[in-house]
N, C-alpha and C positions, 0 to 999 in steps of 0.2 A: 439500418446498418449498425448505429451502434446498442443493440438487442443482440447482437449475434459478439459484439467485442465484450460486451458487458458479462455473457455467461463465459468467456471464455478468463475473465478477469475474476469471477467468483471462482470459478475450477484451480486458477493460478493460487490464487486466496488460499483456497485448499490444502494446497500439494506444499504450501510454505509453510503452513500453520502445521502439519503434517511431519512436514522435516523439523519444525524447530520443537516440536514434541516429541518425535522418536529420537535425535541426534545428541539428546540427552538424559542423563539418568535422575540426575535432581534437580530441584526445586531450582537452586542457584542457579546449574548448568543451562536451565530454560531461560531463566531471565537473562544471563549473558549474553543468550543466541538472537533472544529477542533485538537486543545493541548491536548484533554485530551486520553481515551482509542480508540472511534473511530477513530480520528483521528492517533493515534497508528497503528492503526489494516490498515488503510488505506494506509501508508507508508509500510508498510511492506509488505501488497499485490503489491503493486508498484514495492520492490525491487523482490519480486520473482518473477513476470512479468517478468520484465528485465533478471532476473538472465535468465528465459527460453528461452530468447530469445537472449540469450549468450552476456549480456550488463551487467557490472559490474556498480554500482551507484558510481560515484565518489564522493560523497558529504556522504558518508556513513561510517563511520570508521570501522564497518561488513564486508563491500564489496570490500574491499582492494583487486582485482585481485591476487596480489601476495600473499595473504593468504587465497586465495578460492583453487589455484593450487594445486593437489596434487600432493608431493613428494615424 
């Protein structure tokens, strides 16, 4: 099951890296977009990547291992 969520999560990858490279003209304008919602949406496909592939983000104050366990 999650083989079938995972390519559909690189294709997402995709189509965001995509827009945040065509939606702007320069160098600046990319790294702004990268801050803003794409760039949002793009971290967070990352963490649930990970999360599937049983990797917690350490750098993530959400993905705190010990507050994903359930108890």
């Amino acid at each position: 099951m999650s083989k079938g969520i995972k390519k559909q999560i690189i294709k997402a990858r995709e189509n965001v890296l995509k827009e945040i490279h065509q939606s702007s003209s320069s160098h600046v304008q990319r790294g702004l977009a990268s801050e803003g919602y794409a760039g949002g949406y793009l971290d967070a496909l990352d963490d649930v990547e990970l999360a599937l592939n049983g990797i917690y983000n350490n750098n993530s104050r959400y993905w705190k291992e010990e507050q994903c366990e359930n108890k």
